[in-house]
Each structure stands twice: as structure tokens, then as C-alpha cells.
C-alpha positions in Angstrom: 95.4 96.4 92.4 93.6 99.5 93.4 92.9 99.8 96.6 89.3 101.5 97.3 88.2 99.9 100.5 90.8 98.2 103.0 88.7 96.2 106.0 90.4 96.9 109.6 90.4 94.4 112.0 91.3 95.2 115.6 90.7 95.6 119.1 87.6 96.9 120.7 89.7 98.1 123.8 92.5 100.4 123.6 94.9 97.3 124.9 98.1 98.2 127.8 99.7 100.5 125.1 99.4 103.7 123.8 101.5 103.0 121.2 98.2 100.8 119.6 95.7 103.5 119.8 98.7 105.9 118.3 99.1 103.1 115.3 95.4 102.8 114.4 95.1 106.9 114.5 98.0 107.2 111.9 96.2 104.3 110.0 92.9 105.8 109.7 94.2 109.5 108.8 96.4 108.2 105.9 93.4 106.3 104.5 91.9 109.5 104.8 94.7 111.1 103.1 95.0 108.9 100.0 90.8 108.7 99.9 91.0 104.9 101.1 87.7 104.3 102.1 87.4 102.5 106.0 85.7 99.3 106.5 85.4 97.9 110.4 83.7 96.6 113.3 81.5 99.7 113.2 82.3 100.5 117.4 83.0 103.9 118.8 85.8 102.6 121.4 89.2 101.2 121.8 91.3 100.9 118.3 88.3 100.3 116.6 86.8 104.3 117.7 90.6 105.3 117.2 91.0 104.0 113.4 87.4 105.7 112.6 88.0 108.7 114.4 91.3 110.0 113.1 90.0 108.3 109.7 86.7 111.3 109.8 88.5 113.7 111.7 90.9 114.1 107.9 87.3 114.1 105.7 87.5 109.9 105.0 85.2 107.9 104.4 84.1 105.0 106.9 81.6 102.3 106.7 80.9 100.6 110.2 79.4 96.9 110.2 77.7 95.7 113.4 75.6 93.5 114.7 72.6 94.3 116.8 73.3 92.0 119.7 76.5 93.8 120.5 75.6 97.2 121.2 76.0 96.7 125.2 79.5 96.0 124.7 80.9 97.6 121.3 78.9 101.2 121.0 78.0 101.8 117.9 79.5 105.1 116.3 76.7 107.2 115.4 79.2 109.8 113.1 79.9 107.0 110.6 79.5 108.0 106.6 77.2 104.4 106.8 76.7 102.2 109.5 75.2 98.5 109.0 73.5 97.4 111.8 72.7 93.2 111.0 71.6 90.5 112.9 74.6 88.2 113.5 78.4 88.1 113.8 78.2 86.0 110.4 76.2 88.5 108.7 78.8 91.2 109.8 82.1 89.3 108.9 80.7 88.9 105.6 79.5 92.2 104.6 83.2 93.7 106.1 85.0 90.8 103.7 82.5 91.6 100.7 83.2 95.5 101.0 86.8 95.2 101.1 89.5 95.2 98.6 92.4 94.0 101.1 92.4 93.5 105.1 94.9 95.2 107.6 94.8 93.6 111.3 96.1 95.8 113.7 96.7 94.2 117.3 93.5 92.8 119.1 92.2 89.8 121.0 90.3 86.8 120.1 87.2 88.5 118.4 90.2 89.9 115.8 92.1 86.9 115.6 88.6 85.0 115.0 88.6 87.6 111.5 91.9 87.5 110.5 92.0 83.3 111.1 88.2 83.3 108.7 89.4 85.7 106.1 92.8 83.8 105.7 91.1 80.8 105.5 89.2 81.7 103.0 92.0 82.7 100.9 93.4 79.3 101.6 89.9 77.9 100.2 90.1 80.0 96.8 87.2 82.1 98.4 88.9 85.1 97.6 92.2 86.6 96.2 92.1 89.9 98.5 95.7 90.9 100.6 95.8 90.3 104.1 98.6 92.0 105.8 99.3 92.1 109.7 100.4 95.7 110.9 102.4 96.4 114.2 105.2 98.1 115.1 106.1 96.8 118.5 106.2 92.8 117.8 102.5 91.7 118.8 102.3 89.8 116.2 105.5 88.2 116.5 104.2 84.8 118.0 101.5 84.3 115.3 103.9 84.9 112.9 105.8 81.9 114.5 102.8 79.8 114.5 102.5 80.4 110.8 105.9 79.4 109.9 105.8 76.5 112.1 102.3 75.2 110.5 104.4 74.9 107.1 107.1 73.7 108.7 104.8 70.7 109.7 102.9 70.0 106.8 99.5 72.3 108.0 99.9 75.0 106.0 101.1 75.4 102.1 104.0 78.2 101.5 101.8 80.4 98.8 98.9 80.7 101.8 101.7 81.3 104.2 102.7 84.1 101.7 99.5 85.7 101.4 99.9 87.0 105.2 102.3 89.9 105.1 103.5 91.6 108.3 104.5 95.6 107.9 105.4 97.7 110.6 103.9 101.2 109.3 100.6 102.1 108.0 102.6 103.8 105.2 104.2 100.5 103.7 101.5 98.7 104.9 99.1 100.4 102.2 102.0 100.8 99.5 102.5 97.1 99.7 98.9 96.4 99.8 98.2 98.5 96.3 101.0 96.8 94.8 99.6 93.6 95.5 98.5 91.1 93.1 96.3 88.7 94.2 97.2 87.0 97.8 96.8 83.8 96.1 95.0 81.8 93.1 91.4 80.6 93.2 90.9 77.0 92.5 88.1 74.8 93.4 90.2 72.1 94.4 93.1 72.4 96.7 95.5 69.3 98.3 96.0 68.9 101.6 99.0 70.2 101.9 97.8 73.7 100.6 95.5 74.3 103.4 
């Protein structure tokens, strides 16, 4: 697969760590570094300001999606190569999953779990056959990973969609993995229950 545009999803606070805001940094600069062009919230502050920052600050390329009614809370970041201002939080999930070749999550709270939980779902649906890959190298993850396993273990969730999550704890093999990718899993127009 080649891997043009990866679609960030995380946090627009810093979170208790430093050690998040240190992950996104190395994120964005080795997009920059292998000409991997950044797609995200479009916000100046916490991970999401980090990832675009260190992303610019190595000559990448960023495209920020936001919508209007949020500009109180995540500040829009005016030194973007193209920002897209919309009009709804629909509008803006769908742009960032259009633009993307694969999605990283980095840690965040319920506004990035509401992205990753859409975009996986519609992998699940045959929507799309994009990567999605969870990135983290402290464990934040680690209980969403356990939900996962436990939704197959219980008959919600089918093994291939399971599958099409991956977890890496390094921008590095997070983005190696990611171009080696095939599709994250097949589109159908039909899919059982137990696939979900």
C-alpha cells in the first residue's frame, strides 16, 4: 500500500504525561521525514498542536479539518499547509477518513475514541479497507485492547475486524507496518452477525 496521507487521531489536551506530547512530536517529524502527508483535527493545542507542529517544523505537509463550532475550545492552527473549516463534526470525520490512506490513534479521550470506534466500524461495514493501528508506548491502550478481545470472545465482534486494529508501540513500526499493509479487511455488502 502506499502510504500518502495517514489521519491522526488524538487528544486535544496534552493528557498527565509528557511522555504523549513526546510520542505525537516523534510521530509528526517522521511523517515529515518520509513526506507522509498529516491529516487531523486541525487544533493548535494538546497532541493534536504537538503532532502538527513537530510535523511543519521538519518541512511536512499537514491538512487540518475542523468544524466551525469548535473554535472556543480546539484553536484552530492558523500555520497549517490547508485548513478546512466545515460546519459539523460529521462533516469533519468524513473529510479526515476521505483524505486518509490509513489512521494512527495516539492516546486521547472520548472525542478520539468516538473516531477510532466510527472509522473501525466502518471497516467492519465494508465502508472502507484502510489500516487502523493504535500507537502507544506506555500501555493506554491496554484496556481497549481487552475490550476488543473480549467482544470476540463473546460473539460481538468477528476475528478479521478484530485484526484490522493493530497496536505498535513506535511511530517507526507503526508507519512500516502501516505501508506494508494490505487492506484491513474485505469489502462486502453483506456481512453476518457475527462479523460485526
Amino acid at each position: 500500500m502506499e502510504l500518502r496521507r495517514l489521519c491522526v487521531l488524538c487528544g486535544s489536551s496534552p493528557g498527565a504525561d509528557a511522555g504523549y506530547g513526546e510520542l505525537a512530536s516523534g510521530l509528526g517529524k517522521l511523517l515529515a521525514d518520509r513526506s507522509i502527508e498529516l491529516v487531523y483535527g486541525g487544533a493548535q493545542v494538546g497532541l493534536m498542536g504537538e503532532v502538527a507542529n513537530a510535523c511543519l517544523a521538519h518541512g511536512g505537509r499537514v491538512t487540518g479539518v475542523i468544524p466551525r463550532g469548535l473554535f472556543a475550545r480546539e484553536v484552530p492552527h492558523r500555520g497549517l499547509t490547508t485548513l478546512h473549516e466545515l460546519g459539523s463534526m460529521h462533516e469533519r470525520k468524513q473529510l479526515m477518513y476521505d483524505l486518509a490512506d490509513a489512521f494512527v490513534a495516539l492516546p486521547g479521550g472520548l472525542g478520539t475514541l468516538d473516531e477510532l470506534a466510527e472509522v473501525s466500524t466502518w471497516s467492519a461495514l465494508g465502508l472502507h479497507s484502510k489500516p487502523i493501528m493504535l500507537l502507544d508506548a506506555d500501555g493506554f491502550w491496554d484496556p481497549l485492547v481487552t475490550m476488543l478481545d473480549d467482544m470476540v470472545s463473546q460473539g460481538f465482534l468477528g476475528q478479521a475486524v478484530r485484526d484490522g486494529i493493530q497496536r505498535s508501540t513506535s511511530p517507526e513500526d507503526a508507519l512500516t507496518r502501516l505501508a506494508s499493509a494490505g487492506p484491513a479487511a474485505p469489502r462486502r455488502t453483506w456481512i453476518s452477525p457475527n462479523e460485526r
